[in-house]
C-alpha positions as CSV (number, residue, x, y, z in Angstrom):
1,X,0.0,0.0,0.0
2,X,1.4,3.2,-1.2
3,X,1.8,6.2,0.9
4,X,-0.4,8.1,-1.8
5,X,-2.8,5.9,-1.5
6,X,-3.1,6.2,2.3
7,X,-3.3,9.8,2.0
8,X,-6.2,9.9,-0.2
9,X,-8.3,7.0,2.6
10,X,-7.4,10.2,5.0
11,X,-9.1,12.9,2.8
12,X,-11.9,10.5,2.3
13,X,-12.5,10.1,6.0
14,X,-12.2,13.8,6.5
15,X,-14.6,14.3,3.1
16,X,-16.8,12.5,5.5
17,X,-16.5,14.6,8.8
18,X,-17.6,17.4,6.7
19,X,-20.6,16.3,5.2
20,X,-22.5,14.1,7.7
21,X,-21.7,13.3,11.5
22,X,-20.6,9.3,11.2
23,X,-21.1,6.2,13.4
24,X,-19.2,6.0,16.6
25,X,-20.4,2.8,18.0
26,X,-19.7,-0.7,16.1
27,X,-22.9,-3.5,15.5
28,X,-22.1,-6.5,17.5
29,X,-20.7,-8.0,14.4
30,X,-18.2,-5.3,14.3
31,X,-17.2,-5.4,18.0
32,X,-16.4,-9.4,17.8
33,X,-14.3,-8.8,14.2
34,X,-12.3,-6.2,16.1
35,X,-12.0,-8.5,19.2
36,X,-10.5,-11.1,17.1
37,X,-8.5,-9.0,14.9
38,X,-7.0,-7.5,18.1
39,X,-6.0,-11.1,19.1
40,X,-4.3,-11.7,16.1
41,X,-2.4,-8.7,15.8
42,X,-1.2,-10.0,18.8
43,X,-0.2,-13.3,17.8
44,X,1.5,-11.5,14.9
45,X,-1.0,-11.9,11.9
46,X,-0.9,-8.2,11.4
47,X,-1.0,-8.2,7.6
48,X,-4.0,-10.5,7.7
49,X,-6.2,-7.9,9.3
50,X,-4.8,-4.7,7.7
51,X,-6.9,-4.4,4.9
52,X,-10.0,-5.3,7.4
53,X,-9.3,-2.7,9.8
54,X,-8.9,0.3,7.1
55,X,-12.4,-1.1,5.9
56,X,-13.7,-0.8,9.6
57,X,-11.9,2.7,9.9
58,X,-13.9,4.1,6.4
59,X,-17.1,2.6,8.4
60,X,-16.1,4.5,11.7
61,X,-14.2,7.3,10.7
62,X,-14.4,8.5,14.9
63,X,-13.7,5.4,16.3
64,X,-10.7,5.8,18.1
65,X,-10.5,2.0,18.7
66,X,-10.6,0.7,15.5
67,X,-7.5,3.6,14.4
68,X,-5.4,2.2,17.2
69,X,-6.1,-1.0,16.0
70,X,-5.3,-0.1,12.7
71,X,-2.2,1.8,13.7
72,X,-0.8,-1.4,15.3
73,X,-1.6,-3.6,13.0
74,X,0.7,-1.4,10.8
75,X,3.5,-1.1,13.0
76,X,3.7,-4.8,13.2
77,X,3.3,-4.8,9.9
78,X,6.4,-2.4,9.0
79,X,4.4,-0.2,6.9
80,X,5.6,2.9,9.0
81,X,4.6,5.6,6.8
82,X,0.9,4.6,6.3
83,X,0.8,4.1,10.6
84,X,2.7,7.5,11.0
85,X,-0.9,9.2,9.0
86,X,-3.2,6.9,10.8
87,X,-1.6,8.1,14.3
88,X,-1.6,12.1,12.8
89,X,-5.4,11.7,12.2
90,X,-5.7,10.3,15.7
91,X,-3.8,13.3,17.2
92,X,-6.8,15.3,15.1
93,X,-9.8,13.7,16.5
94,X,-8.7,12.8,20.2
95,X,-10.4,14.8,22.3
96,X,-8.3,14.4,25.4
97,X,-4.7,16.0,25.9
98,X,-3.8,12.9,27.9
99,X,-4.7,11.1,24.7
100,X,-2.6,12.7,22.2
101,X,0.4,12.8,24.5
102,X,0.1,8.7,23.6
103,X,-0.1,9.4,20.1
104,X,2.7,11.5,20.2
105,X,5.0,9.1,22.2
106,X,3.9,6.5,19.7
107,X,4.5,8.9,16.4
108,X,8.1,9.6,18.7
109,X,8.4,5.7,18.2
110,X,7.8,4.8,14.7
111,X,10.3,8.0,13.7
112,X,12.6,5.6,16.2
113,X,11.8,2.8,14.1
114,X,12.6,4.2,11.4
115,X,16.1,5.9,12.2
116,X,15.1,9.4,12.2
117,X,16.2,10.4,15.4
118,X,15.4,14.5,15.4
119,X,11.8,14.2,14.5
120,X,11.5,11.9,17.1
121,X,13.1,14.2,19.6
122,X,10.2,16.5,18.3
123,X,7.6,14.7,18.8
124,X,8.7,14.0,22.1
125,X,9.0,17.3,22.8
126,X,5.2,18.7,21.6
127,X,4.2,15.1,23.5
128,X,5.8,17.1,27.1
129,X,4.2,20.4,26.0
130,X,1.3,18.8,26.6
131,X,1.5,18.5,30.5
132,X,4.5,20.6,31.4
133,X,4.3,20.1,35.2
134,X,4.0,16.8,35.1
135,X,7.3,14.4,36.0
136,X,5.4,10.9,35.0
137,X,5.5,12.3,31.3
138,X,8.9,12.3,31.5
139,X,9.2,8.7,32.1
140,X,7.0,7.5,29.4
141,X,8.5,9.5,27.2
142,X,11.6,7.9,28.2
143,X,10.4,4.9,27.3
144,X,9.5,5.8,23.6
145,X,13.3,5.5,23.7
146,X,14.4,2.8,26.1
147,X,11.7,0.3,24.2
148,X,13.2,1.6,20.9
149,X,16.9,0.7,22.3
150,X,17.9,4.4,22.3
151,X,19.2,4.3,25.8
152,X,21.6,7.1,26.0
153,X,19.0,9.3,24.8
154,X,16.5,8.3,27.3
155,X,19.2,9.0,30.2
156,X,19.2,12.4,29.0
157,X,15.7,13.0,28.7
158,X,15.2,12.0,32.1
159,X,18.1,14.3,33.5
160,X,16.6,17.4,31.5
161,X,13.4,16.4,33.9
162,X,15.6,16.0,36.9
163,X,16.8,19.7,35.9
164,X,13.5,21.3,35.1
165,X,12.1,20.0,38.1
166,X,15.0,20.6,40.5
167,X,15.0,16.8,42.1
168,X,18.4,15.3,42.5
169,X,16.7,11.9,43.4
170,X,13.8,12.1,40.7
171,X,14.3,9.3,37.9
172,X,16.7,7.4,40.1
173,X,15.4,4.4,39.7
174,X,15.1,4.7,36.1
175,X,18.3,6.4,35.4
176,X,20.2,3.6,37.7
177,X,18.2,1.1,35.3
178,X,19.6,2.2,32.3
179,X,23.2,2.7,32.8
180,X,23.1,-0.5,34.2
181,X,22.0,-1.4,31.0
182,X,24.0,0.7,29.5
183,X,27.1,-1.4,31.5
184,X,27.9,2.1,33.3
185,X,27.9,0.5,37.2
186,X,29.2,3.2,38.7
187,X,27.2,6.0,37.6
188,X,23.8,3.4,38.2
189,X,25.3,2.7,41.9
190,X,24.9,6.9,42.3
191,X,21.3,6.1,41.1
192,X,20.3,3.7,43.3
193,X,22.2,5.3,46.5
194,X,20.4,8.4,46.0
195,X,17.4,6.3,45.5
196,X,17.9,4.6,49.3
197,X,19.4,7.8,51.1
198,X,15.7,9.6,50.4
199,X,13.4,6.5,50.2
200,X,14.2,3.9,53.2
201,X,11.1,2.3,52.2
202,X,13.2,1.2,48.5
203,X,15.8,-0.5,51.0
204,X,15.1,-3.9,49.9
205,X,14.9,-2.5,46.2
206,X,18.8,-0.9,46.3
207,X,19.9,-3.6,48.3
208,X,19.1,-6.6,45.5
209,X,20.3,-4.1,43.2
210,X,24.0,-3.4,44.6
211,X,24.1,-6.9,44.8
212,X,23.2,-7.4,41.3
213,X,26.3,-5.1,40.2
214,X,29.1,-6.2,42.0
215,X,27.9,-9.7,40.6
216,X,27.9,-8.1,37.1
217,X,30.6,-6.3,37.6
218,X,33.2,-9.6,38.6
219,X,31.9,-11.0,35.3
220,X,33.0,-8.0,33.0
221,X,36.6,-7.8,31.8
222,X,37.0,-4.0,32.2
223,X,36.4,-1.1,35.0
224,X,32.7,-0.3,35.4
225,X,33.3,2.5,37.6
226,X,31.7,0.6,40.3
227,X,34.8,0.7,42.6
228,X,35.5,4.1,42.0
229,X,31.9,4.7,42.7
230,X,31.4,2.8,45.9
231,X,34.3,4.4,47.6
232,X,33.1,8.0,46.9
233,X,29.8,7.3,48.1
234,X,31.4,5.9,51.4
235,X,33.9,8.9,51.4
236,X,30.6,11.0,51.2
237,X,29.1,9.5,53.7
238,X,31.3,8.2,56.3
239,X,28.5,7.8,58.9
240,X,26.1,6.1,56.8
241,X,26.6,1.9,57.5
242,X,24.6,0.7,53.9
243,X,27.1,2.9,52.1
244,X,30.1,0.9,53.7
245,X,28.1,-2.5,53.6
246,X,28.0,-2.1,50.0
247,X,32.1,-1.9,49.8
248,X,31.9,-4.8,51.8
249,X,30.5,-6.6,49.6
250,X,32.4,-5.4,46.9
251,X,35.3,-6.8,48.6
252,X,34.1,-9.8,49.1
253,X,33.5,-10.6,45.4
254,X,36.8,-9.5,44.7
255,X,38.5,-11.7,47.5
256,X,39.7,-9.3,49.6
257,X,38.6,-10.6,53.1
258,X,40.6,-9.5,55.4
259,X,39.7,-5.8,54.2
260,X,35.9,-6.8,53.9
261,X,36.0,-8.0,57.6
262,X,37.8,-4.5,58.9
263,X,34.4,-3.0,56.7
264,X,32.1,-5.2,58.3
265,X,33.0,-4.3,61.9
266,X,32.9,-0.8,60.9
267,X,29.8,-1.5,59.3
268,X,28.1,-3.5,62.7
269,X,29.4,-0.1,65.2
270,X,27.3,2.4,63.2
271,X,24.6,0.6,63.0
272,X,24.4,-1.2,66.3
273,X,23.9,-4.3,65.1
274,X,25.2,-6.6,68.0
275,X,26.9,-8.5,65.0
276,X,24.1,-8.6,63.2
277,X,26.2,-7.6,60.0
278,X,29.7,-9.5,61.3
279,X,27.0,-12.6,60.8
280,X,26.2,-11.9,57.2
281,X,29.6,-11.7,56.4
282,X,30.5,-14.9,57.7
283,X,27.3,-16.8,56.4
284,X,29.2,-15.4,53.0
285,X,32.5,-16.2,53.6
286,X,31.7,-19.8,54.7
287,X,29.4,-19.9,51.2
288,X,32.4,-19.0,49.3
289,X,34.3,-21.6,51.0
290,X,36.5,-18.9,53.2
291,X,36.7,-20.7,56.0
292,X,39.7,-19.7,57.5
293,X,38.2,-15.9,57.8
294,X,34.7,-17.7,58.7
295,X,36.1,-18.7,62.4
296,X,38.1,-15.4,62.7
297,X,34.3,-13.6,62.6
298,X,32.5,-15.9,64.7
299,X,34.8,-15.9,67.4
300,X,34.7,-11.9,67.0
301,X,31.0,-11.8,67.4
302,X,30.9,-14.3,69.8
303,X,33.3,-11.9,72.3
304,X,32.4,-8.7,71.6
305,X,29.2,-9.4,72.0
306,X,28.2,-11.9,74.5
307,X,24.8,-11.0,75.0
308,X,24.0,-10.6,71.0
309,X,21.1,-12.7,69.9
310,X,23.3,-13.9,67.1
311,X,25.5,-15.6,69.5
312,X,23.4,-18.8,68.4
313,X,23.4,-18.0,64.7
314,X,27.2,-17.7,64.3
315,X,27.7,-21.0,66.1
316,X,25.5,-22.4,63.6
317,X,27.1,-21.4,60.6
318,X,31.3,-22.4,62.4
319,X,29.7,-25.5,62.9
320,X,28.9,-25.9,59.3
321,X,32.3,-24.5,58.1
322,X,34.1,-26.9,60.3
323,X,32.0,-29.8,58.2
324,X,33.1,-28.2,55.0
325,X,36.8,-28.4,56.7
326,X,36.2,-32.0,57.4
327,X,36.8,-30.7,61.0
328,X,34.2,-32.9,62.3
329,X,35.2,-33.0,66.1
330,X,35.3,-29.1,65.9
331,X,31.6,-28.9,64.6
332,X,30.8,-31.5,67.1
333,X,32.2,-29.4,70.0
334,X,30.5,-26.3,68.8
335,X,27.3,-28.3,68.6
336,X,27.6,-29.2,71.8
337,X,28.2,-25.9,73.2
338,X,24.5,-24.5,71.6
339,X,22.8,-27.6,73.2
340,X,24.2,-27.1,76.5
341,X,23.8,-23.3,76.7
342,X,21.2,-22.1,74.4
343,X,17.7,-21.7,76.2
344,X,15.9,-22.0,73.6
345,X,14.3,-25.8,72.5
346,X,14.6,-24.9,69.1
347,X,18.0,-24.0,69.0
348,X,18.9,-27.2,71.0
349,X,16.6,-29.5,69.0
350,X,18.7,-27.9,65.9
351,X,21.7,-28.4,67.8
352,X,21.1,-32.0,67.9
353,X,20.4,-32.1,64.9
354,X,23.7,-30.8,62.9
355,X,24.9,-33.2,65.3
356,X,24.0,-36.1,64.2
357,X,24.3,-35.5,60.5
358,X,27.8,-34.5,61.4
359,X,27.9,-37.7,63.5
360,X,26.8,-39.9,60.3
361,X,27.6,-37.9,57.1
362,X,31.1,-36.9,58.4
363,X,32.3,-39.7,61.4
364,X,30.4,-42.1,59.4
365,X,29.1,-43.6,62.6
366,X,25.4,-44.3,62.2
367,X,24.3,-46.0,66.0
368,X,25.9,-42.5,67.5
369,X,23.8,-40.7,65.2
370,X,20.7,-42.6,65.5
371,X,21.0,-41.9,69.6
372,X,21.0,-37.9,68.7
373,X,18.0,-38.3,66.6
374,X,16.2,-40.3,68.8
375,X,16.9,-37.7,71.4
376,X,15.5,-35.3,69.8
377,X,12.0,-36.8,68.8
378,X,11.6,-38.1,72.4
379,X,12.7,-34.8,73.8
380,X,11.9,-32.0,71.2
381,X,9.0,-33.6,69.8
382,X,7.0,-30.4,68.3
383,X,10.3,-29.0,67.2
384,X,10.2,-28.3,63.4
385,X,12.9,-30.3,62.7
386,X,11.8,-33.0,64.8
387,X,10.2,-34.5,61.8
388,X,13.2,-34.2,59.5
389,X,14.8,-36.2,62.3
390,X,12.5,-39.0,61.4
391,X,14.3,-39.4,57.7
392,X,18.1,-39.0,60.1
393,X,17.0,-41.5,61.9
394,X,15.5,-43.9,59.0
395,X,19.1,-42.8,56.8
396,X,21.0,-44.1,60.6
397,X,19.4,-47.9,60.5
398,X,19.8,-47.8,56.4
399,X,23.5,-48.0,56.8
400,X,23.3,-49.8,59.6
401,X,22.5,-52.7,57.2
402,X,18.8,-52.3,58.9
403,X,17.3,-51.9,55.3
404,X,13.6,-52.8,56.2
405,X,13.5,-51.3,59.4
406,X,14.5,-48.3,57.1
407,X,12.1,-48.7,54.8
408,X,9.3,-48.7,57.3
409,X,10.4,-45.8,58.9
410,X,10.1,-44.0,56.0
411,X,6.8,-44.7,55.2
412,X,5.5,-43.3,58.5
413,X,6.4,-40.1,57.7
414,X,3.7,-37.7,56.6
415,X,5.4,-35.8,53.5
416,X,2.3,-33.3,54.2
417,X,4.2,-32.2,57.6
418,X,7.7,-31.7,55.4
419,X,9.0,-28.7,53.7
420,X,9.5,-29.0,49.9
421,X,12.9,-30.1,49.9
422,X,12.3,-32.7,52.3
423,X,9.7,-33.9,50.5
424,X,12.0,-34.6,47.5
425,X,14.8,-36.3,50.1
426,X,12.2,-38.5,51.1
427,X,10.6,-39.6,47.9
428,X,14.3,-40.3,46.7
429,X,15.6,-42.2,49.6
430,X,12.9,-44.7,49.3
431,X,13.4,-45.3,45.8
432,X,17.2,-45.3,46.4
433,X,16.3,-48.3,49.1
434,X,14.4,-50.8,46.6
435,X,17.3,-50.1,44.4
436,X,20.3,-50.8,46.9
437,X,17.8,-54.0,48.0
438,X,18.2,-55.6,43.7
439,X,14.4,-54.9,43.9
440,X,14.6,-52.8,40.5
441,X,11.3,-53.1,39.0
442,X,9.9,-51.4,42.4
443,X,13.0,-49.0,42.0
444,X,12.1,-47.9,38.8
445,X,8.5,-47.8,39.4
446,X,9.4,-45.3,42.2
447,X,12.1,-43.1,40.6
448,X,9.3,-42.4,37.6
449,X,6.7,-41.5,40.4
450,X,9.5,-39.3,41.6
451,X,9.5,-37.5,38.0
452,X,6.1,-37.1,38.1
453,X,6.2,-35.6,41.2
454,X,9.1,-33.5,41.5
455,X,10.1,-32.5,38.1
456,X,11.8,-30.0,38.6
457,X,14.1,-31.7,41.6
458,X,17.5,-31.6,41.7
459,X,17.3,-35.5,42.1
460,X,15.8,-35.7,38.9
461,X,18.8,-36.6,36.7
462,X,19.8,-38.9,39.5
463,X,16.4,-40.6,39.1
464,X,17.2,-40.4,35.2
465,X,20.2,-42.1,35.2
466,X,19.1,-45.2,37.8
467,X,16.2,-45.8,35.6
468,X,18.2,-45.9,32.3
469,X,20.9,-48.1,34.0
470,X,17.9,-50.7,34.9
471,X,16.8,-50.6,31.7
472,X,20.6,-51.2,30.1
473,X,20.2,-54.7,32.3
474,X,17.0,-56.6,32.2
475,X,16.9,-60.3,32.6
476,X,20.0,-62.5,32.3
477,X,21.9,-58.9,33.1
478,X,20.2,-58.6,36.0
479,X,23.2,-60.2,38.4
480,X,26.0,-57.4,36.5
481,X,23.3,-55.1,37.8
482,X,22.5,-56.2,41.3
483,X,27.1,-56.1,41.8
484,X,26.6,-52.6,41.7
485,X,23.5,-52.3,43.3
486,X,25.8,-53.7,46.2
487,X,28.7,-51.6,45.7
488,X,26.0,-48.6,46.2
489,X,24.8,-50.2,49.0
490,X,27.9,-51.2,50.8
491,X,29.2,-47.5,49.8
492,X,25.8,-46.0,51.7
493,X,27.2,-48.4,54.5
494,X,30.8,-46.6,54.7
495,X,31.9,-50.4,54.3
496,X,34.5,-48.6,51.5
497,X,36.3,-51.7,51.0
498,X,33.4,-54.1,50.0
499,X,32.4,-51.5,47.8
500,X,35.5,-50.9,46.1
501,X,36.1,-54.6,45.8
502,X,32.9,-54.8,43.8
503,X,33.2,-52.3,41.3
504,X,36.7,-53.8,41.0
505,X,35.0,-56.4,38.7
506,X,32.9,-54.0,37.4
507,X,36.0,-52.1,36.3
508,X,37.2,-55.3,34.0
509,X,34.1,-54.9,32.1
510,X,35.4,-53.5,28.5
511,X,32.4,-51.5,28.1
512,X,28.8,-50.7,29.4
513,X,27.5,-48.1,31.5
514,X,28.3,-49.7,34.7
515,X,32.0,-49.7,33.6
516,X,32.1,-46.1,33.3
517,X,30.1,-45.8,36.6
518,X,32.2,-47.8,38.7
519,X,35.6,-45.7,37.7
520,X,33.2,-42.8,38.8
521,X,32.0,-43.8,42.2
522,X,35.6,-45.3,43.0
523,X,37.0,-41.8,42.6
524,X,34.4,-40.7,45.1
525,X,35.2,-43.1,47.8
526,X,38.7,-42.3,48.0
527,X,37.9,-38.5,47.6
528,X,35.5,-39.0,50.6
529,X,38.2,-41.3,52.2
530,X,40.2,-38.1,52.3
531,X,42.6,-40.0,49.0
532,X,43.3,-37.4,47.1
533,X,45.7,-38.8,44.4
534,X,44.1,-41.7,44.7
535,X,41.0,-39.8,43.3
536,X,42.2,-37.9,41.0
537,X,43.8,-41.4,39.3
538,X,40.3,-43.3,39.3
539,X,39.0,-39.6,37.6
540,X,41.6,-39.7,34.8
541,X,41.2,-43.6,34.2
542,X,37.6,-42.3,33.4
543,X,38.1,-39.6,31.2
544,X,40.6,-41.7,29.1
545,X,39.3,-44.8,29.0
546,X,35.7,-43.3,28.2
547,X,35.9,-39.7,27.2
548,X,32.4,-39.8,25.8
549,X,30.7,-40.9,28.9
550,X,28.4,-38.6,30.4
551,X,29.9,-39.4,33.6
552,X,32.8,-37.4,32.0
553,X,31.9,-34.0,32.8
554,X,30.9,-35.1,36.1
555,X,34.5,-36.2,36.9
556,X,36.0,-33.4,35.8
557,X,34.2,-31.4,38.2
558,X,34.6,-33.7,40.7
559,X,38.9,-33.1,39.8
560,X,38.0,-29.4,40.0
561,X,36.5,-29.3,42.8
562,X,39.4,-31.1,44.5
563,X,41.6,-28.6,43.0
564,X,39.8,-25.6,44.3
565,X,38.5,-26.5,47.8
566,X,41.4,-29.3,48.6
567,X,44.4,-28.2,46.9
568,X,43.4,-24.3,46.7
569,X,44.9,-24.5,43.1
570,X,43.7,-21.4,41.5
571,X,45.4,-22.5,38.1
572,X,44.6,-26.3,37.8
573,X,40.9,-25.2,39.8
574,X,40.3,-22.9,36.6
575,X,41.7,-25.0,33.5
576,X,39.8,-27.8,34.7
577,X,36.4,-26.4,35.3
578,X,36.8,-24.1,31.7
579,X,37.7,-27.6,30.4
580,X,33.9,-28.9,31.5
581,X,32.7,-26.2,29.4
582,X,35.0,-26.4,26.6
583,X,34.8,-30.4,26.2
584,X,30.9,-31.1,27.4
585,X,29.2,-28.0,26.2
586,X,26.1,-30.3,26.5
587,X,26.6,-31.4,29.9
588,X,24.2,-32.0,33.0
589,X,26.1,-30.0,35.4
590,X,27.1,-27.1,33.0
591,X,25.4,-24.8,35.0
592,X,27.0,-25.8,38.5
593,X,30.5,-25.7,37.2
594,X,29.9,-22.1,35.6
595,X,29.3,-20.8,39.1
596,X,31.8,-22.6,40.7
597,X,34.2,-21.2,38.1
598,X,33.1,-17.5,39.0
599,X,33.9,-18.2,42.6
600,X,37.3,-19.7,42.0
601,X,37.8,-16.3,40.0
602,X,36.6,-14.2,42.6
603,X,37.7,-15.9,46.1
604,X,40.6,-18.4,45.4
605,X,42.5,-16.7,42.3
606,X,44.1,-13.2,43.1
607,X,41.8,-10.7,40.8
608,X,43.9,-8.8,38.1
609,X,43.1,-5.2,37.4
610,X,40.8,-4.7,34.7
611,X,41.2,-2.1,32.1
612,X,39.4,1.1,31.9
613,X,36.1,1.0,29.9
């Protein structure tokens, strides 16, 4: 359709304003062809209803609706010269201001669309004439631009508003929006700093956000600013804790701890906090693996303030860095301390709780274990996690070689009185008994009810891979099978030896799934047996015997993992996880080693300076 064309349909309709007054309203008919013609412009079937809607528009020549319609239709359509007449017509008959601003924003937009930046600007321009005192019609109008990708130019419209109307903090959030977009950290950390030192209310807002740019600023390879940035505003406001929180944290993405600590404390005195934010930074060291830094904090909080209610809290989380440590006695001891002193029943219930996993996942002794838990439900019996301790307890006469006193234990729990997460645990444990038990139709039943279930569950590839393997091994296969269903077993038990000595003959195997497996799960008893080398060897004998095996990738992470958290090898740590990504860009567990690279990056690698944007 030519714009010639168009321009004579215009004339036409205003032929017709001049001679009689025309139809407004639609027939029923009418009003369901433009309801359906709206849907489809938009499902994208905009040049199917063009030609229908300028029919409509010559049969409603005041209809605002169908115009609109129209317009869009020819937007979507890219015939941007026929939409810019249809919305100049609509600027004509519109009797409300409010309403032509829109048509002037969306004339602004298709000049966008079209590259033809100044009479955009224009239009923009007679669009703000329209309500001069009014600073929301500066952020649509912004918007013309931001949803045209004409970012810079919408940062400056909105600071000619902040000018006009003589708000430093108007637009902030906007503004920090865009040059975060924009990649401009610093100048968008001004924003939203501005934004939380005249709006507490916007606290959680700023906070989510500062933590969204230091995470996007480790990931970039050049200065942001946001450094820079942070520092002034804590320069600027040397009273103010959030400002030196936010360097904190900034610290502690860059692996500078012992700095981030001195920040935290100062942090904690101007705001009060009892160790309140000494806690936080802790929680995030011992996250980060830092666990060296992790004690140094706790034992800080713990004695300069002995009355702080996080007392509890900080014992809680040097507990569970001494488990990551493999310090088991030390968790144990601090354990021990909470039960005995804490007055609390939950934090005692809790108490006995860590305990006993600590007892069972780390000492690997099951009857001590299963005392703790039983403790705690004959004690503690309305504690929250007294019902948790039901699965501990079920887990304790599992490896205990107890499998059906197990198994009935776990069907008297009441998923209805677990969180999500337990839930899961639950669901998989049992299905992970009738497979340890050979009973693999039942197992495979139960891992597909699982699916069904959870699908979305972490355990899901797990279940994945158990019910492919049974499937791999039907019949006369069956006794290959049940050997590893053994070796898993005996493994669950901590009787290492018997389960090494089974997938041993699985090992001479030439090929087959369980082959691959049993190189894999060997290299994870003598990583858990504290066999480093050892390890690493059963790892490699993997990858080179079976480089195509998707337990491949998994090893691999496994040998970076050692690397990073054992060996605290930035080097080998970082190869080997960019080799995951590099060799198995389809793998299961792509996502877990991307992360784990960025902390290796950020905590265990020294961070080199990065060159001015």
């Amino acid at each position: 359709m030519t714009i010639v064309r168009n321009l004579s349909f215009i004339m036409a309709a205003a032929f017709l304003l001049a001679t009689w007054r025309p139809s407004v309203a639609q027939t029923p008919q009418d009003l369901q062809s433009l309801k359906a013609m709206e849907a489809m412009i938009y499902t994208g079937g905009c040049a199917e209803v063009v030609d229908q809607l300028r029919d409509l528009a010559q049969k409603y020549p005041r209809n605002i609706q169908v115009y609109v319609l129209l317009k869009n239709a020819l937007v979507c359509n890219k015939e941007l010269d026929s939409a810019l007449l249809v919305l100049d017509y609509l600027t004509k008959i519109s009797p409300e201001p409010m309403l032509r601003f829109t048509y002037y924003l969306d004339i602004a937009g298709v000049y966008l669309k079209k590259g033809e930046t100044e009479k955009a600007a224009q239009q923009l321009q007679t669009a703000l004439a329209l309500a001069p005192n009014n600073p929301q019609t500066y952020e649509q109008a912004s918007n013309t631009y931001t949803g045209n990708g004409y970012y810079p130019d919408a940062v400056k419209l909105l600071q000619d508003g902040r000018k006009k109307f003589g708000s430093p903090v108007l637009f902030a959030k906007q503004l920090g929006q865009l040059y975060e977009i924009l990649r401009n950290y610093g100048d968008a950390a001004r924003e939203y700093f501005e934004l939380l030192a005249r709006d507490t209310t916007s606290e959680v807002f700023v906070t989510g956000k500062m933590s969204e740019l230091i995470r996007l600023d480790s990931d970039e390879g050049f200065e942001t600013g946001l450094k820079d940035a942070l520092t002034e505003i804590a320069k600027q406001n040397p009273k103010n804790s959030d400002a030196h929180r936010f360097v904190g944290d900034l610290l502690m993405s860059q692996g500078k701890l012992d700095e981030a600590f001195q920040r935290f404390r100062l942090v904690d005195s101007l705001s009060n906090g009892e160790g309140k934010s000494i806690l936080y930074f802790a929680a995030v060291a011992r996250d980060n693996g830092n666990h060296g830094v992790v004690e140094k904090a706790c034992d800080y909080l713990i004695s300069r303030y002995p009355q702080s209610p996080f007392r509890v809290a900080s014992r809680f989380v040097l507990g569970a860095s001494y488990n990551d440590e493999r310090r088991y006695n030390d968790a144990l001891a601090v354990y021990d301390q909470i039960a005995k002193q804490s007055p609390s029943e939950r934090d005692v219930a809790q108490a006995l709780f860590a305990s006993g996993r600590t007892k069972l996942d780390g000492l690997h002794d099951a009857a001590g274990a299963l005392t703790l838990f039983d403790r705690l439900m004959k004690d503690y019996p309305l504690a929250a996690v007294s019902v948790t301790a039901r699965i501990a307890a079920a887990d304790c006469h599992l490896a205990l070689g107890q499998a059906t006193v197990a198994d009935s234990l776990y069907a008297a729990v009441s998923p209805q009185q677990l969180q999500h997460a337990n839930q899961e645990e639950l669901l998989f444990k049992q299905a992970e008994l009738q497979f340890y038990l050979g009973n693999f139709q039942q197992a495979r039943d139960a891992y597909g009810k699982f699916m069904n279930t959870f699908p979305k569950s972490v355990y899901v590839n797990d279940c994945l891979r158990r019910i492919m393997l049974i499937s791999e091994y039907p019949d006369m296969d069956e006794a290959t099978l049940r050997i590893y269903a053994e070796a898993a077993y005996a493994k669950y038990r901590f009787d290492y030896d018997s389960s090494q000595a089974l997938l041993d003959k699985l090992k001479e195997r030439e090929s087959g799934s369980l082959t691959e497996i049993a190189w894999y799960d060997a290299g994870i008893i003598d990583w858990e047996l504290g066999k480093t080398a050892e390890s690493l060897g059963q790892f490699d004998s993997l990858l080179v015997r079976f480089p195509e095996s998707s337990h491949a990738p998994l090893a691999l992470e496994c040998q970076g993992d050692i690397f990073a958290d054992i060996n605290r090898d930035c080097s080998q740590a970082k190869a080997t996880y960019e080799s995951v990504l590099m060799k198995y860009p389809t793998g299961l567990n792509l996502e877990s080693v991307r992360k784990k690279l960025q902390r290796v990056e950020r905590v265990l690698c020294t961070p080199l300076e990065k060159p001015k944007s």
